[in-house]
C-alpha positions in Angstrom: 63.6 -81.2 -11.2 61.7 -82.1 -7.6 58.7 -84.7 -7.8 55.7 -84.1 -6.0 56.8 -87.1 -3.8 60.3 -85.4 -2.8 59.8 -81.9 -2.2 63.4 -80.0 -1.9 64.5 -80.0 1.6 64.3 -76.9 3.6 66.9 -75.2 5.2 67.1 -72.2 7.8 69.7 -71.0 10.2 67.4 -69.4 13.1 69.0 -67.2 15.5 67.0 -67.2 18.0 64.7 -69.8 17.9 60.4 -69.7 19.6 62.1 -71.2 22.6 64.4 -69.6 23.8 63.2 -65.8 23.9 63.3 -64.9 27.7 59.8 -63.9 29.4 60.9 -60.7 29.6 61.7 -60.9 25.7 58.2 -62.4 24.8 56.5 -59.6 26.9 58.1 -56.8 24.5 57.3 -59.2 21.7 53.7 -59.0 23.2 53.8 -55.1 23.8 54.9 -54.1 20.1 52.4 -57.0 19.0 49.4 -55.1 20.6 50.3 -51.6 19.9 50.5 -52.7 16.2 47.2 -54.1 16.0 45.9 -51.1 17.9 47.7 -48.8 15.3 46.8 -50.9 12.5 43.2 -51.1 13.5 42.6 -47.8 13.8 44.7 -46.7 10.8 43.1 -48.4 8.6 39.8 -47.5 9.9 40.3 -43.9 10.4 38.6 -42.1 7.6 35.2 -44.3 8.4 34.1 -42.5 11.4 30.7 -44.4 11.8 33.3 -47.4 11.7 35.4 -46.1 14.1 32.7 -45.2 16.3 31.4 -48.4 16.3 34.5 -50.2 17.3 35.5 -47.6 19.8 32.1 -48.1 21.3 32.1 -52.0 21.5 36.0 -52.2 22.4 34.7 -49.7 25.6 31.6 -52.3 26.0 34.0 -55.2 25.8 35.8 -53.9 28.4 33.5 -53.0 30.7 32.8 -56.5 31.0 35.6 -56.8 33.0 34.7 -54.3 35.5 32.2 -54.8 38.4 30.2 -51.6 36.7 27.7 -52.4 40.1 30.3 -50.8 42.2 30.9 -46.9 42.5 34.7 -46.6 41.3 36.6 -43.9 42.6 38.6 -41.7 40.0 42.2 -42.7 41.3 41.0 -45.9 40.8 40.0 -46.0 37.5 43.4 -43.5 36.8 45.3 -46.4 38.5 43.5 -49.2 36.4 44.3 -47.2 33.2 47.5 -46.6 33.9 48.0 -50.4 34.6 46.9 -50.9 31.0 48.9 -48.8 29.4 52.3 -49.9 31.0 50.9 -53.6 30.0 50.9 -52.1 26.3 55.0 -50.7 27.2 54.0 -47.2 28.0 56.1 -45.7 31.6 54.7 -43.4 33.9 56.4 -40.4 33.9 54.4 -38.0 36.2 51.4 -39.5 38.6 49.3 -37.4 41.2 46.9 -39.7 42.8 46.2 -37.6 45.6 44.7 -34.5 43.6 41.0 -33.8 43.7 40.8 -34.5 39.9 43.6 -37.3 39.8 45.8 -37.3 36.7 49.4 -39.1 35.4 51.3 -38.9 32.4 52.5 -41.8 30.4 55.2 -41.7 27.8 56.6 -43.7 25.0 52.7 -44.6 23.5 52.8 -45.6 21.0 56.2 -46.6 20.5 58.4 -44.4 18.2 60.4 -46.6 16.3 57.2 -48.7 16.2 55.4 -46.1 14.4 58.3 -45.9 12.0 58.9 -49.4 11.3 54.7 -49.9 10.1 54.8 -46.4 8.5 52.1 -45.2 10.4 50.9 -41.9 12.6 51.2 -41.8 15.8 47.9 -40.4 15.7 46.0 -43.5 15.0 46.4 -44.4 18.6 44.3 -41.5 19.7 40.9 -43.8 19.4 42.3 -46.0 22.1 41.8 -42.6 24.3 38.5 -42.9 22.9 37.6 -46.3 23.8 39.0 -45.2 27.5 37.1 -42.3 27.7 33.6 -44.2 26.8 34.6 -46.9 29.4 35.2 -44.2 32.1 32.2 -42.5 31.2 30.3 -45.8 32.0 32.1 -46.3 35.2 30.5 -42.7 36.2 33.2 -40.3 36.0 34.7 -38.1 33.2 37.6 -38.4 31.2 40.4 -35.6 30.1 43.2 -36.5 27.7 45.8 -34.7 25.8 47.9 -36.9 23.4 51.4 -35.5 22.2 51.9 -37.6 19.1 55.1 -36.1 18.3 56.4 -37.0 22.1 54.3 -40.0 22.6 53.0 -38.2 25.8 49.5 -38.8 26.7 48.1 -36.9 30.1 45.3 -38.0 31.7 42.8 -37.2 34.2 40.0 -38.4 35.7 36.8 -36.1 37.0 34.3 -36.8 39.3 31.1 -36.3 37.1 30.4 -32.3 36.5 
Protein backbone atom coordinates (compact mmCIF):
# COMPACT_ATOMS: atom_id res chain seq x y z
CA UNK A 1 0.00 0.00 0.00
CA UNK A 2 1.45 3.65 -1.23
CA UNK A 3 0.90 6.69 1.43
CA UNK A 4 -0.13 9.90 0.23
CA UNK A 5 3.42 11.06 1.24
CA UNK A 6 5.23 8.40 -1.20
CA UNK A 7 3.43 8.10 -4.32
CA UNK A 8 4.74 4.99 -6.44
CA UNK A 9 7.47 5.98 -8.72
CA UNK A 10 6.81 6.36 -12.31
CA UNK A 11 8.43 4.73 -14.91
CA UNK A 12 8.54 5.16 -18.88
CA UNK A 13 10.82 4.17 -21.65
CA UNK A 14 10.30 7.09 -24.23
CA UNK A 15 11.52 6.55 -27.67
CA UNK A 16 11.83 9.51 -28.84
CA UNK A 17 11.70 11.99 -26.42
CA UNK A 18 10.09 16.24 -26.98
CA UNK A 19 13.71 16.97 -27.74
CA UNK A 20 14.94 15.38 -30.02
CA UNK A 21 12.22 15.33 -32.94
CA UNK A 22 14.04 17.11 -35.97
CA UNK A 23 12.35 20.53 -37.26
CA UNK A 24 11.44 18.91 -40.12
CA UNK A 25 9.77 16.16 -37.69
CA UNK A 26 7.93 18.84 -35.50
CA UNK A 27 6.63 20.53 -38.82
CA UNK A 28 4.67 17.22 -39.83
CA UNK A 29 3.85 16.90 -36.17
CA UNK A 30 2.45 20.60 -36.72
CA UNK A 31 0.83 19.71 -40.19
CA UNK A 32 -1.29 16.51 -38.94
CA UNK A 33 -1.86 18.73 -35.67
CA UNK A 34 -3.82 21.45 -37.74
CA UNK A 35 -5.49 19.32 -40.18
CA UNK A 36 -6.94 17.48 -37.20
CA UNK A 37 -8.35 20.41 -35.52
CA UNK A 38 -9.63 21.56 -38.85
CA UNK A 39 -11.35 18.11 -39.35
CA UNK A 40 -12.41 17.85 -35.90
CA UNK A 41 -13.83 21.25 -35.86
CA UNK A 42 -15.80 20.99 -38.63
CA UNK A 43 -16.85 17.39 -38.01
CA UNK A 44 -18.25 17.89 -35.14
CA UNK A 45 -19.93 20.92 -36.18
CA UNK A 46 -21.27 19.88 -39.45
CA UNK A 47 -24.94 19.11 -39.03
CA UNK A 48 -25.34 22.88 -37.30
CA UNK A 49 -25.18 24.84 -40.36
CA UNK A 50 -25.99 28.30 -38.60
CA UNK A 51 -22.92 27.05 -36.50
CA UNK A 52 -20.89 26.32 -39.22
CA UNK A 53 -21.65 29.45 -40.88
CA UNK A 54 -20.75 31.32 -38.15
CA UNK A 55 -17.31 30.00 -37.74
CA UNK A 56 -16.63 29.82 -41.39
CA UNK A 57 -17.55 33.53 -41.47
CA UNK A 58 -15.36 34.71 -38.50
CA UNK A 59 -12.39 32.16 -39.33
CA UNK A 60 -12.60 34.22 -43.05
CA UNK A 61 -12.84 37.57 -40.79
CA UNK A 62 -9.95 36.44 -38.67
CA UNK A 63 -8.00 36.08 -41.46
CA UNK A 64 -8.57 38.88 -43.29
CA UNK A 65 -6.88 40.60 -40.61
CA UNK A 66 -3.87 39.60 -41.91
CA UNK A 67 -4.26 40.98 -45.21
CA UNK A 68 -3.81 44.61 -46.22
CA UNK A 69 -7.68 44.44 -47.47
CA UNK A 70 -6.80 48.46 -48.56
CA UNK A 71 -4.88 47.16 -51.36
CA UNK A 72 -6.40 45.80 -54.70
CA UNK A 73 -4.98 42.06 -54.75
CA UNK A 74 -4.55 40.50 -57.92
CA UNK A 75 -6.04 36.89 -58.42
CA UNK A 76 -2.56 35.07 -58.92
CA UNK A 77 -1.85 36.58 -55.90
CA UNK A 78 -4.36 35.56 -53.75
CA UNK A 79 -4.08 31.88 -55.76
CA UNK A 80 -0.34 32.11 -54.66
CA UNK A 81 -1.19 33.13 -50.99
CA UNK A 82 -3.67 30.17 -50.75
CA UNK A 83 -1.64 27.87 -52.14
CA UNK A 84 1.12 28.94 -49.58
CA UNK A 85 -1.42 27.92 -46.89
CA UNK A 86 -2.24 24.88 -47.92
CA UNK A 87 1.34 23.40 -48.41
CA UNK A 88 1.85 25.00 -44.62
CA UNK A 89 -1.14 22.52 -43.64
CA UNK A 90 1.11 19.45 -45.88
CA UNK A 91 -0.84 19.68 -48.98
CA UNK A 92 1.67 19.62 -52.62
CA UNK A 93 0.99 21.37 -55.58
CA UNK A 94 0.39 19.13 -58.21
CA UNK A 95 -0.75 21.29 -61.22
CA UNK A 96 -0.26 25.41 -61.05
CA UNK A 97 -1.21 27.94 -63.96
CA UNK A 98 -0.44 31.34 -62.78
CA UNK A 99 -0.34 32.83 -65.94
CA UNK A 100 -4.05 32.03 -67.10
CA UNK A 101 -6.64 34.82 -67.17
CA UNK A 102 -8.62 33.09 -64.37
CA UNK A 103 -5.49 31.66 -62.47
CA UNK A 104 -6.01 28.16 -60.91
CA UNK A 105 -3.61 25.11 -59.17
CA UNK A 106 -4.35 21.89 -57.86
CA UNK A 107 -3.21 20.69 -54.53
CA UNK A 108 -3.24 17.04 -53.41
CA UNK A 109 -2.98 15.02 -50.29
CA UNK A 110 -5.71 17.45 -48.25
CA UNK A 111 -6.53 16.34 -45.97
CA UNK A 112 -4.26 13.61 -45.32
CA UNK A 113 -5.54 10.07 -46.02
CA UNK A 114 -4.24 8.03 -43.44
CA UNK A 115 -5.08 11.03 -41.21
CA UNK A 116 -8.62 10.82 -42.02
CA UNK A 117 -8.46 7.11 -41.17
CA UNK A 118 -6.64 7.25 -38.07
CA UNK A 119 -9.59 10.03 -36.40
CA UNK A 120 -12.32 8.14 -38.23
CA UNK A 121 -13.46 10.88 -39.91
CA UNK A 122 -14.66 12.14 -43.75
CA UNK A 123 -12.69 13.60 -45.75
CA UNK A 124 -15.47 15.85 -46.32
CA UNK A 125 -15.38 17.79 -43.18
CA UNK A 126 -12.52 19.67 -44.64
CA UNK A 127 -14.67 21.16 -47.37
CA UNK A 128 -15.65 24.31 -44.95
CA UNK A 129 -12.03 25.33 -44.93
CA UNK A 130 -12.90 25.92 -48.88
CA UNK A 131 -15.54 27.85 -47.34
CA UNK A 132 -13.79 29.99 -45.09
CA UNK A 133 -11.27 30.62 -48.33
CA UNK A 134 -13.86 31.45 -50.44
CA UNK A 135 -15.50 34.25 -48.06
CA UNK A 136 -11.86 35.61 -47.52
CA UNK A 137 -11.37 35.87 -51.40
CA UNK A 138 -14.66 37.28 -51.70
CA UNK A 139 -13.52 40.17 -49.32
CA UNK A 140 -10.31 40.63 -51.07
CA UNK A 141 -12.59 41.43 -54.32
CA UNK A 142 -12.36 38.50 -56.50
CA UNK A 143 -14.33 35.18 -56.72
CA UNK A 144 -13.57 31.87 -55.70
CA UNK A 145 -14.08 28.28 -57.66
CA UNK A 146 -13.29 25.08 -55.90
CA UNK A 147 -13.85 21.47 -56.53
CA UNK A 148 -12.81 19.09 -53.68
CA UNK A 149 -12.15 15.23 -54.55
CA UNK A 150 -12.59 13.76 -51.09
CA UNK A 151 -11.89 10.39 -52.26
CA UNK A 152 -8.43 11.72 -53.97
CA UNK A 153 -7.70 14.48 -51.59
CA UNK A 154 -7.62 16.75 -54.75
CA UNK A 155 -8.86 20.20 -54.36
CA UNK A 156 -8.71 22.61 -57.61
CA UNK A 157 -8.88 26.05 -57.34
CA UNK A 158 -9.38 29.12 -59.17
CA UNK A 159 -9.48 32.55 -58.68
CA UNK A 160 -11.89 35.12 -60.85
CA UNK A 161 -11.67 38.50 -61.34
CA UNK A 162 -15.12 39.65 -60.02
CA UNK A 163 -18.12 38.77 -62.79
Amino acid sequence: MTSDHNPPEFRSEIEHGHNDYTAEELLEQSQMNAQALLLGVFDAIHDDQEVLRRVTDGLAATFLRGWDAERDWEPVEILDALLTNFRSLGGDIDRYAPDDASPSAEVVDLPDADLVAQLGVSAIAFRPMLLVCQRLVEQLGSELEWSHDAASGRIRLQVNRPA
